[in-house]
N, C-alpha and C positions, 0 to 999 in steps of 0.2 A: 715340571713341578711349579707351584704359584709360590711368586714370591711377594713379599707386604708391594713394591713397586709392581708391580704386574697383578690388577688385579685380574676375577673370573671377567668375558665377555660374557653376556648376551645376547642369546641368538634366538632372532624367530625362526621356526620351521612351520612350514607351509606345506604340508601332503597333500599330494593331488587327486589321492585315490580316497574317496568318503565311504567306501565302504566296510565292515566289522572283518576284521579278520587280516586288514590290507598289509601286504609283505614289505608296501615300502614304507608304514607308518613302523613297522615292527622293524627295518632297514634300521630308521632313522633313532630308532629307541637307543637300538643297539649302539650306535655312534655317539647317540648321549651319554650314552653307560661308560663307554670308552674316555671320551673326554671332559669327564665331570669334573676334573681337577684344573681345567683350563675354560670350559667353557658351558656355561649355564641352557640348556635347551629348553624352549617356552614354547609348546606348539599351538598354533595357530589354530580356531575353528572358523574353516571355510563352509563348510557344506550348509549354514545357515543363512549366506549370502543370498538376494535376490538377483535376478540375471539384471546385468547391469542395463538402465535405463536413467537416462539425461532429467527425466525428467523426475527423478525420484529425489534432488537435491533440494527441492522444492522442500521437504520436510525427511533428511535424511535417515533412513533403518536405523534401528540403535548396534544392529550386527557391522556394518559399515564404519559407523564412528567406530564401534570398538575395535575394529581391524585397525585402521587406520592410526588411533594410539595407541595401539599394542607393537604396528611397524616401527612408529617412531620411534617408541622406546629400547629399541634393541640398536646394539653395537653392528651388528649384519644380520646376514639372514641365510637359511640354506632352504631351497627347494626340493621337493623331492615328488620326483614323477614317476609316474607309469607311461608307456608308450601306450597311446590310443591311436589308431589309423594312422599311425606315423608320424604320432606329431606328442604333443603333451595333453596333458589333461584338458579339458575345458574347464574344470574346476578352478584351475592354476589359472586360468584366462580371465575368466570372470575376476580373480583376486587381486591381478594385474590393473585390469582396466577399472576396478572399485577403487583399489587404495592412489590409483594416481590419478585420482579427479578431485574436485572438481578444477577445472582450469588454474594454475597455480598454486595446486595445494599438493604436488604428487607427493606422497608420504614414502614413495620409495627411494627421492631423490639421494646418492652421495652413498647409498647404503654400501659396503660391500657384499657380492651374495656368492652363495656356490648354487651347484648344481648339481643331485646324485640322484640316482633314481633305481628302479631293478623290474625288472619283467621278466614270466619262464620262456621266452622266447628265446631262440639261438643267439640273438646280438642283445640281451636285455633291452634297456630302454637308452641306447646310443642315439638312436634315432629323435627318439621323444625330445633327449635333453639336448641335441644339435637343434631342433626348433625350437626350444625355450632359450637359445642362446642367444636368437635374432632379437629378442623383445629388446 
């Protein structure tokens, strides 16, 4: 229960799957639903991100900034993936390598984050979120 000293976190959530229907956006809802009394869920839109390129800081995407303070602004962050070829999303990658450039500006620094993810596969997506754990 929230107490007036405790107040709600907010929390970015980052889904890796961009596409309509997706089970881990629908995962992640669910978990919002659950703890709305503890913690505020803001999700993140990635799928507007351009593939990341060095040389786009030159005059940065306005989807880029707004990643980058919408991370800041959160207390932590939960990821959530799908297992693609064994690994995590590309999507989640790209979101990785945008919000932590340019050179000393990583916006994910200090954050705490989790990791949850689901897939109809025998082992879900264990796999996917053991390589999102190397980042």
């Amino acid at each position: 229960m929230n107490t007036p000293g405790n107040s709600i976190k907010n929390v970015a959530v980052v889904v890796g799957s961009l596409r309509r229907g997706s089970i881990n956006r629908k995962f992640a809802e669910s978990i919002g639903k659950l703890a709305a009394d503890r913690l505020r869920f803001h999700f993140i839109e990635i799928g507007d991100l351009p593939l990341y390129n060095d040389d786009l800081w030159e005059s940065p995407p306005q989807s880029v900034l707004r990643l980058k303070r919408e991370i800041e602004a959160a207390d932590g962050i939960v990821f959530v993936t799908p297992e693609y070829n064994r690994s995590f999303s590309p999507a989640i990658k790209n979101a990785i390598d945008r919000a932590s450039r340019p050179k000393g500006q990583n916006s994910w620094e200090a954050k705490p984050a989790a990791i949850i993810g689901a897939s109809p596969g025998t082992i879900g997506a264990a796999v996917g979120q053991n390589a999102l754990r190397q980042w």
